[in-house]
N, C-alpha and C positions, 0 to 999 in steps of 0.2 A: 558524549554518546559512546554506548558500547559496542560498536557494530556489530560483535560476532553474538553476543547476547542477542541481539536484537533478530538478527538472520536463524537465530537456533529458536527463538518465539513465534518466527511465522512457519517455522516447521512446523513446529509443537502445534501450532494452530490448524495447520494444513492435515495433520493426520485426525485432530478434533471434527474436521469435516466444517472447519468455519472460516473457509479460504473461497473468493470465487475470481477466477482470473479470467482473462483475457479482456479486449477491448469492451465488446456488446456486455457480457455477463457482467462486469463492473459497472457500466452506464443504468443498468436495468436493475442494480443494487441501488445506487447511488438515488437513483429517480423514487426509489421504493421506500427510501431510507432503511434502508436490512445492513447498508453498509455504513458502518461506524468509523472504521479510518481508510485511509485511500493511500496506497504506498506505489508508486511512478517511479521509474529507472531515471536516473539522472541523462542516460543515453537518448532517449523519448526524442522522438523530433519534433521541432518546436510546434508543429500542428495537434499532437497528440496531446503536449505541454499543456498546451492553452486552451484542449478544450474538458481535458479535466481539472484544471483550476478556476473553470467556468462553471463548467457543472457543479463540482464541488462546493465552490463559492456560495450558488446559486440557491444548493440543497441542505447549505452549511455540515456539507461532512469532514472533517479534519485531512487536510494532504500534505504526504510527506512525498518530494521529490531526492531521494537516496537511494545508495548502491547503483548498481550496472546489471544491463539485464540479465547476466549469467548468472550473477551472483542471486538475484531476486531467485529464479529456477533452480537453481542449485539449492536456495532454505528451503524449497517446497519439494525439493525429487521429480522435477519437470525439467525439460529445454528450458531454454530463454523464455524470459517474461517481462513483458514491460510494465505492465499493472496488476494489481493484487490489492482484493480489497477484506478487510477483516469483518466478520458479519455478528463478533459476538462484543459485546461490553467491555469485558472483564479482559480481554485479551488483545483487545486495540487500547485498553489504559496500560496492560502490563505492558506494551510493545513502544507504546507515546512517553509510558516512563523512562525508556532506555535512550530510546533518541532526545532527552530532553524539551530543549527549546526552539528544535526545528520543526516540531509540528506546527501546521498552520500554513504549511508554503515552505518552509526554508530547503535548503537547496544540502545533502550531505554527499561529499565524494568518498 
């Protein structure tokens, strides 16, 4: 995994205007399928954890539980953020290319 590659693509994505964060806005993506990948702070409390790896699961949208939540805020030019979900194709493949083979759940610090 490249992490700072990866953190500099959901910028890139966030000024594309193809970024929807917070808790509800990512749920209401997720339920819509608009949202293509799901990126979760590894900081998440284990309530938040599990229930977007439920939903997600559930709507089969691809989640990645990586970074901390400064750092999620930090790629997008925001405060803290614990969820971020990507709403365009092309740019949750380029961003799943970089973290490899933790998409799907796996866990990156």
């Amino acid at each position: 995994m490249n992490k700072s590659k990866t953190l500099s693509y959901l910028g890139l994505a966030m000024r594309a205007g193809k970024i929807v964060t917070g808790d509800e806005a990512v749920l209401k993506a997720v339920r819509s399928s608009e949202a293509k990948l799901v990126v979760l702070a590894g900081d998440a409390s284990d309530n938040t954890q599990k229930k977007f790896r439920d939903k997600c699961g559930t709507y089969d949208i691809p989640l990645v539980i990586a970074f901390h939540r400064d750092e999620l805020g930090a790629s997008i030019g925001k405060d803290q953020r614990v969820v971020l979900a990507v709403t365009d194709k092309g740019f949750a493949e380029m961003i799943s290319r970089t973290l490899g083979d933790t998409v799907g759940g796996g866990v990156i610090d």
